[in-house]
LUMSE-507185 format. One record per residue: residue in one letter; x, y, z of N, C-alpha, C in turn. Coordinates in steps of 0.001 Angstrom, whole numbers, padded with zeros to 6 digits, always signed. Each point is the difference from the previous one (the first is absolute). Example, Ala and Ser with C-alpha at 12.3 -4.5 7.8 and 13.67 -1.06 7.14 Angstrom:
% LUMSE-507185
A+013190-005690+007800-000890+001190+000000+000900+001200+000000S-000350+001050-000720+000820+001190+000060-000770+001090+000730
This chain:
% LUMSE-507185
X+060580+062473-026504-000902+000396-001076-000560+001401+000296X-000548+001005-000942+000087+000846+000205-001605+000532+000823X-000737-001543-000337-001462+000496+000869+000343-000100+001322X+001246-000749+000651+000168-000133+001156+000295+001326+000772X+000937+001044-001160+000902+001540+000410-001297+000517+000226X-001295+000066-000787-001534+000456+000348+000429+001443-001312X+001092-000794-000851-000266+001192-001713-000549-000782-001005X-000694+001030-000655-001090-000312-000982+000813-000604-001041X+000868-000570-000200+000642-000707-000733-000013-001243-000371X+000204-000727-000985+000060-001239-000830+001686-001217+000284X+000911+001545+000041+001370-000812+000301+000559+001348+000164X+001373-000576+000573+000754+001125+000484+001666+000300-001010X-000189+001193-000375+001254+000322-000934+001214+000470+000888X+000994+000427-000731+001332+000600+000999-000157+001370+000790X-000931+001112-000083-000492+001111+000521-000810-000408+001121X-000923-000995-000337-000783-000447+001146+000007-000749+000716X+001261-000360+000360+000388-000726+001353+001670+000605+000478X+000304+001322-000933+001264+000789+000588-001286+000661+000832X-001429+000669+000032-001011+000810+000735-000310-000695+001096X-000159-001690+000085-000130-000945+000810+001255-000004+001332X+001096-000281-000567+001072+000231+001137+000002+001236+000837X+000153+001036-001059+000102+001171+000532-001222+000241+001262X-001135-000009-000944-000795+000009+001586-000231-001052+001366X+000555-001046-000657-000228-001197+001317+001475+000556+000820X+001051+000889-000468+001061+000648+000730+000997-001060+000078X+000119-000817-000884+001057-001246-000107+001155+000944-000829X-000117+001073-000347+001294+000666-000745-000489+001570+000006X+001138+000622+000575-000567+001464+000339-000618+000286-002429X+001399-000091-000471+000080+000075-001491+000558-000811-000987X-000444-000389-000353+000799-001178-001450-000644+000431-001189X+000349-000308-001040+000335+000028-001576-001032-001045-000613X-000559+001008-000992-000487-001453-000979+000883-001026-000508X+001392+000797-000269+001112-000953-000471+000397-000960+000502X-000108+000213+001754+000226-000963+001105-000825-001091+000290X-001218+000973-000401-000857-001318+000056-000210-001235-001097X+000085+001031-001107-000174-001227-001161+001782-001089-000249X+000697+000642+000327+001503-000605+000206-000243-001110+001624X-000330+000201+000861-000405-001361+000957-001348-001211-000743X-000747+000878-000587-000802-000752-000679+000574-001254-000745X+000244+000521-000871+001107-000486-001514+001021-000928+000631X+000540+000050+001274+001205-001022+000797-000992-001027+000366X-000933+000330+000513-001075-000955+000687-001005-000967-001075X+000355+000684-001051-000904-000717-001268-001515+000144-000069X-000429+000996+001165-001673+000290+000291-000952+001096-001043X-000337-000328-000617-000671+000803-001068-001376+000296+000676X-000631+000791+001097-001267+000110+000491-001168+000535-001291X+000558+000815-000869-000732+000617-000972-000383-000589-001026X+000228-001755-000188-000291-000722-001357-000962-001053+001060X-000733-000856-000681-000676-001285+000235-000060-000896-000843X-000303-000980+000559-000200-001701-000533-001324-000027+000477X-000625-000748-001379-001258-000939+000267-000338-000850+000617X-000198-000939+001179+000197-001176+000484-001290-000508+000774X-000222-001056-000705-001117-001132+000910+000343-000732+000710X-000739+000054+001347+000529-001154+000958-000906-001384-000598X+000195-001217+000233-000651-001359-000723-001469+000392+001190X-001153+000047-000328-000987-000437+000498-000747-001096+000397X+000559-000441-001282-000859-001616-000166+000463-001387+000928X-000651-000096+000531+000267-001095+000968+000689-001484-000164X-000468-000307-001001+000495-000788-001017+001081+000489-001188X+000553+000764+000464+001256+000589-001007+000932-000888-000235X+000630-000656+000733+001135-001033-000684-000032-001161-000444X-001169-000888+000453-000334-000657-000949-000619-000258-001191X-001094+001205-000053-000553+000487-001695+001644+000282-000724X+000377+001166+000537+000987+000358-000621+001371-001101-000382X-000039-001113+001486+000756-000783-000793-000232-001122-001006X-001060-000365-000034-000440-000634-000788+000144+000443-001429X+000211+001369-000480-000464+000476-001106+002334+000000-000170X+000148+000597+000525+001964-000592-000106+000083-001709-000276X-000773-000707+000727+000543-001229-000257-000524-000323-001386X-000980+000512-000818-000777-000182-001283+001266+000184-000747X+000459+001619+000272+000660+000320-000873+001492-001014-000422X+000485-000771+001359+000953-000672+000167-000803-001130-000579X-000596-000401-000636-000760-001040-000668+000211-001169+001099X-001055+000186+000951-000376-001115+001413-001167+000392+000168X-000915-000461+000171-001251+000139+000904-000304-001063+001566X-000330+000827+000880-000329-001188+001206+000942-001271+000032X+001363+000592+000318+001152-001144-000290+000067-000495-000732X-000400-000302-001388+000461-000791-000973+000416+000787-001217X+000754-000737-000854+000376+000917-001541-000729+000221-000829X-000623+000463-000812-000827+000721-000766-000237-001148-001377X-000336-000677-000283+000176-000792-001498+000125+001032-001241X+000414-000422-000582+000054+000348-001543-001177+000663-000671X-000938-000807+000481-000993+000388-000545-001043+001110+000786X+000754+000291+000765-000705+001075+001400+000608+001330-000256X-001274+001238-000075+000785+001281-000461-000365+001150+001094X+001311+001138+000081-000694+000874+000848-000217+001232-000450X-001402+000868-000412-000263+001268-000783+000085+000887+001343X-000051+001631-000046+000002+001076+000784-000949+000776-000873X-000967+000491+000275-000453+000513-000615-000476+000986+000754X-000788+001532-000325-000642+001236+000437-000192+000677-001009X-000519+001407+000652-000344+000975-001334+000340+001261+000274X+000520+000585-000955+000566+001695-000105-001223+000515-000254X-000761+000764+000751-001081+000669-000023+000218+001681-000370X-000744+000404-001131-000016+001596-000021+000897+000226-000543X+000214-000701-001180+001075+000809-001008-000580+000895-000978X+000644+001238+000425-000317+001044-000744+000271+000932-001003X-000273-000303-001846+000580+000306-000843+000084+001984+000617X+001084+000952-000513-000173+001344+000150+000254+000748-001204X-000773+000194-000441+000393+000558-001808+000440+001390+000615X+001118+000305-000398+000514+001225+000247-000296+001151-000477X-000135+001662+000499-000261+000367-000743+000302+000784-001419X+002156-000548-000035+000658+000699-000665+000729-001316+000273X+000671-000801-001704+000884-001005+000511+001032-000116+000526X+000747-000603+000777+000909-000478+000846+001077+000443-001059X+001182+000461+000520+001085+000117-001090+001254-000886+000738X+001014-000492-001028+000669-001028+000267+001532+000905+000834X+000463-000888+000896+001280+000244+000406+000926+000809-001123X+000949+001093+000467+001086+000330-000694+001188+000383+001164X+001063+000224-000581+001037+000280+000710-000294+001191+000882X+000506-000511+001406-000362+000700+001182-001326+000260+000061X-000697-000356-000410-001789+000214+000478-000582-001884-000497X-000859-000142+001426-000504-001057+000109-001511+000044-000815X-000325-000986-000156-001629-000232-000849-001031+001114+001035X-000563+000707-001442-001099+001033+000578-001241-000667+000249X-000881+000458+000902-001428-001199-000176-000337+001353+000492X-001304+000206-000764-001101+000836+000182-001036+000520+001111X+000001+000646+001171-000545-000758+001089-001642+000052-000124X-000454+000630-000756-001315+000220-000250-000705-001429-001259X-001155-000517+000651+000237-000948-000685-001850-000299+000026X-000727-000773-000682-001343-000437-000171-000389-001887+000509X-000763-000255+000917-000144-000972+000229-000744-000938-000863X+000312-001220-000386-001226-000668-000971-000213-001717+000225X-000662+000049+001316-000397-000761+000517+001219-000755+000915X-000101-001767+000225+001228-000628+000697-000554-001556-000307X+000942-000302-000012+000237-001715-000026+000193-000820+001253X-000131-000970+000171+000246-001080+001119+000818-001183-000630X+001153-000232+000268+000693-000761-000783+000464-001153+001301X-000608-001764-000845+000217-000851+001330+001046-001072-001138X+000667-000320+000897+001092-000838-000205+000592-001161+000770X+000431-000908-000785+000242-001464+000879+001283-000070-000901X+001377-000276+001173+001150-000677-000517+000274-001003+000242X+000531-001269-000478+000472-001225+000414+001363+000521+000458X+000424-000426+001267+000633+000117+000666+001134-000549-000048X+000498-001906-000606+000227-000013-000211+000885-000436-001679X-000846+000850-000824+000148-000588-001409-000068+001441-000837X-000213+000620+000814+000127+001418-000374-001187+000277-001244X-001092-000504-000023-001225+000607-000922-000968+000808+000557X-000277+000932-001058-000744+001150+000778-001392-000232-000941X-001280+000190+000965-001265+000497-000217-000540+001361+000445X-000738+000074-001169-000465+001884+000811-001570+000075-001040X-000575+000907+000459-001155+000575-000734-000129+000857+000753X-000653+001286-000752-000438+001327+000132-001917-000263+000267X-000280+000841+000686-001418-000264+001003-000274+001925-000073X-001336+000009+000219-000594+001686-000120+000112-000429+001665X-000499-000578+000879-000066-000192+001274+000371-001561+000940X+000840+000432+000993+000190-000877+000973-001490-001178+000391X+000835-001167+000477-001456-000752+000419+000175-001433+000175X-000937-000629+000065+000196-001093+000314-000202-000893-001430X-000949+000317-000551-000248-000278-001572+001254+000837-001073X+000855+000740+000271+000721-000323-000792+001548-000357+000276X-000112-000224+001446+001196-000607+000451-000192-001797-000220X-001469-000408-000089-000409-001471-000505+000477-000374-001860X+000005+001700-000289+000305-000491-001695+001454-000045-000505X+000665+000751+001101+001648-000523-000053+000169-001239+000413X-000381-000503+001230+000068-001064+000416-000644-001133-001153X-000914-000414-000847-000449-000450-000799+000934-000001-001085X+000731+001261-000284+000651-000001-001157+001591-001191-000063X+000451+000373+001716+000828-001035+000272-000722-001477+000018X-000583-000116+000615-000411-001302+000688-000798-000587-001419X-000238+000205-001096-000624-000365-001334+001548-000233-001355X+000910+000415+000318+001443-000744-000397+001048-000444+000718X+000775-000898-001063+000651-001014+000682+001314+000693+000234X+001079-000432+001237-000691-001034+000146-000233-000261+001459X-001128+001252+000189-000573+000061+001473-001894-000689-000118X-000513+000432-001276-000865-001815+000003-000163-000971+000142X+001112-000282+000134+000625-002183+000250+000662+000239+001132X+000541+001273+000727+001044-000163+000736-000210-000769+001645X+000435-000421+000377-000404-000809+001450-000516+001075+001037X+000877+001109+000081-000495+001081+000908+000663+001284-000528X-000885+001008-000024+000488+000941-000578-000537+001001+001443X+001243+000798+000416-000426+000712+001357+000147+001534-000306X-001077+000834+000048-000315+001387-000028+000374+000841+001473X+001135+000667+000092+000404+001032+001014-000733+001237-000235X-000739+000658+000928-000567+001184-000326-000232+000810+001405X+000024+001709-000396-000145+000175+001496-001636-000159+000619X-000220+001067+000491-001540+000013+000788-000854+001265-000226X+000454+000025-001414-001045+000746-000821-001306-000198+000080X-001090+000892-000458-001240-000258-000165-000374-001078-001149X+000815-000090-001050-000763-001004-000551+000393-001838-000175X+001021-000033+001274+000357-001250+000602+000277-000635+001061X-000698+000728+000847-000159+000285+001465-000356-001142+000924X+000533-000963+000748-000243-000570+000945-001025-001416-000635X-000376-000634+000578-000680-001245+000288-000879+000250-001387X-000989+000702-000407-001077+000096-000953+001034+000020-001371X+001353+000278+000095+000406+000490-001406+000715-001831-000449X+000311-000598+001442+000519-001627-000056-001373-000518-000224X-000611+000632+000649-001322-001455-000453-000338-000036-001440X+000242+001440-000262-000641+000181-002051+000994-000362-000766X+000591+000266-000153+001892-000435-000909-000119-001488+000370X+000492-000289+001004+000587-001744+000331-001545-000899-000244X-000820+000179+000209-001211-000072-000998-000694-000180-001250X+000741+001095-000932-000035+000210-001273+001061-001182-000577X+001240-000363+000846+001237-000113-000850+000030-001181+001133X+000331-001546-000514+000418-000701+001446+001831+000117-000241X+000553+000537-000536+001482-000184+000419+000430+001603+000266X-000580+000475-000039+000354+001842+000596-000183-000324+001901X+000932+000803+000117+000121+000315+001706+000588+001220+000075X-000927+000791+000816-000056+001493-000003+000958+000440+001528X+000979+000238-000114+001080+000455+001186+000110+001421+000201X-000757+000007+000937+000029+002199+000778+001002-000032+000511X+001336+001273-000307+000212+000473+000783-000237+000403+001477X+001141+000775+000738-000826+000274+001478-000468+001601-000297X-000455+000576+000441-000445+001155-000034+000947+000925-000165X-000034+001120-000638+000964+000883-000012+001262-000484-000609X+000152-000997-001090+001214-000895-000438-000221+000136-001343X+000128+000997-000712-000034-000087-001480+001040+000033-000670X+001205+000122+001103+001323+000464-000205+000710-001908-000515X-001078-000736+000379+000840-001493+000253-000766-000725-001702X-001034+001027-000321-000254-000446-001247+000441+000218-001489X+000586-000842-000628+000879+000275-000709-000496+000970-001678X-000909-000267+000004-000841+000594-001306+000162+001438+000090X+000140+000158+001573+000210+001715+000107+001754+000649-000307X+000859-000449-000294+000647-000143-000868+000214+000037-001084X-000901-000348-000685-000349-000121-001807-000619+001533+000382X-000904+000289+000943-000893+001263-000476+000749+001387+000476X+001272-000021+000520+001152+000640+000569+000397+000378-001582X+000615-001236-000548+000558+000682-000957-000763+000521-001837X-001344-000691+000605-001198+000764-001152+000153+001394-000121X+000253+000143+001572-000639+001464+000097+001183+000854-000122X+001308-000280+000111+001162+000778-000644+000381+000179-001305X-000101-001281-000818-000165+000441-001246-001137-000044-000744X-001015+000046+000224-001605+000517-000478-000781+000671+000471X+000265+000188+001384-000972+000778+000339+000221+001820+000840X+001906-000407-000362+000161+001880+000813+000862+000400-000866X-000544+001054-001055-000956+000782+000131-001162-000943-000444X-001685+000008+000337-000517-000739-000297-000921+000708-000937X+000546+000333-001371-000386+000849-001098-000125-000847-001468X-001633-000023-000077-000593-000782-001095-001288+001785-000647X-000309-000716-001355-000666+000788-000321-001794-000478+000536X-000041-001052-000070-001282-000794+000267-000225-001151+000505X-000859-000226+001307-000129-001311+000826+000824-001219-001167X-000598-000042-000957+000644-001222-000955+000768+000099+000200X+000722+001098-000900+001890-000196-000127+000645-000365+000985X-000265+000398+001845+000629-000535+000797-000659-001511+000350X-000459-000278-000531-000746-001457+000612+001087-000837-001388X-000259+000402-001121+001023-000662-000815+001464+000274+000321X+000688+000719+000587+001255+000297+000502+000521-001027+000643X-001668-000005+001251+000378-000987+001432+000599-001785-000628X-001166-000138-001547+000321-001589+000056+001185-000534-000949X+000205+001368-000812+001286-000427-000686+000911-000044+000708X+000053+000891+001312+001237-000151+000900+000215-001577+000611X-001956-000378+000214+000387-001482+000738+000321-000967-000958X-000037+000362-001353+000264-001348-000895+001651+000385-000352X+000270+001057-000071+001724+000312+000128+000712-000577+001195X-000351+000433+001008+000201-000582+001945+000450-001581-000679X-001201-000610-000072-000061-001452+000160+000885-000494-000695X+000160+000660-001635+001369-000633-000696+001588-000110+000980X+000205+000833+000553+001485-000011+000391+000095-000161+002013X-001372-000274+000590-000423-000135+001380+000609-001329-000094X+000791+000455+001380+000638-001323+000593-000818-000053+001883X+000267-001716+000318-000523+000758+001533+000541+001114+000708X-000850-000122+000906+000920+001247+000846+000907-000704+001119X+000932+000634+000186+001468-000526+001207-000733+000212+001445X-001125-000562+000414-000803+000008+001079+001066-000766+001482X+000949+001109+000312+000717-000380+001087-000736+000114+001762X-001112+000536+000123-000586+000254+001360-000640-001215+000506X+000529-000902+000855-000079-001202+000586-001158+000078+001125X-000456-001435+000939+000169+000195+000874+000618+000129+001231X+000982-000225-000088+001051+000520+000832+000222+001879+000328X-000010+000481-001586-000292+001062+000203-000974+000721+000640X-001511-000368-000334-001288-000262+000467+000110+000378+001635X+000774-001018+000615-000079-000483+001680+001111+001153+000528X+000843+000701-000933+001090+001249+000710-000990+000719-000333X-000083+000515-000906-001330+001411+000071-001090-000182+000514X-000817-001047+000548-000902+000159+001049+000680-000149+001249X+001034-000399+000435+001039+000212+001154-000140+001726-000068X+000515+000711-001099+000373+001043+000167-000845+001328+000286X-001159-000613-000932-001376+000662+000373-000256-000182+001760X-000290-001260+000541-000562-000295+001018+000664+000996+001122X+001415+000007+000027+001209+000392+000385-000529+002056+000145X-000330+000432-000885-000516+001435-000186-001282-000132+000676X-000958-000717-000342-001472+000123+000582+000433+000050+001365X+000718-000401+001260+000281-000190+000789+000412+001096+000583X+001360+000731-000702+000221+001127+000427-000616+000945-000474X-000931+000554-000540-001111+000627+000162-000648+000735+001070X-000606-000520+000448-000541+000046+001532+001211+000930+000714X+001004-000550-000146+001206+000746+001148+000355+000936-000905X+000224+000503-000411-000021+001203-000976-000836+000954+000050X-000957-000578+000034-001296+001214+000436-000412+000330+001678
């Protein structure tokens, strides 16, 4: 890494590690060509990065597996009844209509869609959403702010039709957001509702929740470019999209097991390890 060389650098490109050899005297002279051509054989890209979390949570594979075995319709070894449902729910926070300040002009041959880069802010939305997981129905409402009171009025909105009113157990996956956070957010929900059971994720696992999916592909076709004239118009955009979604939403092909689960924390564990010897 390049804080190790002691240069003020972030990462190292093909100039700055042909300067590296040269002075550590491992090659009187070589080539950028040489270098980026051993590179390119070796498959080592030093100049790009990946994002990556190591699991923190101590309890990572069994939160996390628990929330796979939901999806595999099992809970705590047994099969799921009929009448037992599993929602994912969270919230897209800070959606931000951008009235442009000259409109967007449409694609033509050899030139891609123009978007304006100068643009006026007019306010933002908080948009929370619950999918049935497996039946493929979507809930959503638009919120001025995140919270616990209006993550209770989505939840209400489900848990007040059928047929998760009558249903034997209806189980809520969510991560460890502020407004469903740990022990106080189970005592108020499972409380309010006796057949709701509120299932956290492990920390840092939003990737295993499936609703974030639905908000993956909100945001490709509604929200980039994310160009409305007025908070409304994009708040009406957001729900015609979810009442369009829901017509032709099938589940999702949720192939990540636990089996899978137990190789990628193998594989993780496996890196945390060599770590240390690396440095």
């Amino acid at each position: 890494m390049p804080v190790r060389l002691g240069l003020p650098l972030s990462r190292l490109h093909v100039p700055d590690i042909r300067a590296e050899v040269i002075r550590r005297g491992l090659v009187a002279a070589v080539s950028d060509t040489t270098i980026w051509r051993w590179l390119s054989e070796d498959a080592i890209k030093p100049w790009t990065h990946r994002s990556w979390i190591f699991p923190r949570d101590p309890d990572f594979e069994p939160k996390a597996g628990r929330v796979l075995d939901l999806y595999a319709r099992s809970f705590e070894g047994r099969p799921l009844r009929n009448d037992e449902y599993v929602l994912s729910a969270d919230e897209k926070t800070s959606i931000q209509p951008r009235i442009r300040r000259h409109p967007s002009l449409p694609p033509a041959p050899g030139r891609a869609m123009r978007v304006e880069f100068e643009y006026e802010r007019a306010g933002a939305l908080q948009y929370l959403a619950a999918w049935d997981v497996h039946r493929a129905r979507l809930f959503g409402r638009l919120e001025p702010h995140t919270g616990k009171e209006p993550f209770e009025r989505l939840v209400a909105e489900v848990m007040g039709s059928e047929p998760y009113c009558s249903a034997r157990r209806v189980f809520w996956i969510v991560d460890n957001g502020p407004s469903h956070r740990g022990r106080p957010a189970i005592r108020r929900l499972e409380g309010a509702y006796r057949n709701l059971r509120l299932i956290h994720l492990p920390i840092h696992a939003s990737w295993l929740n499936q609703v974030e999916i639905y908000f993956s592909v909100l945001t490709r076709k509604v929200l980039t470019p994310p160009d409305a004239a007025s908070l409304d118009e994009l708040a009406a955009r957001i729900l015609a999209f979810q009442a369009d979604y829901e017509l032709l939403a099938q589940p999702f092909e949720w192939k990540f097991t636990r089996a899978n689960l137990a190789k990628l924390l193998e594989h993780v564990a496996a890196r945390s390890l060599a770590l240390p010897e690396a440095a």
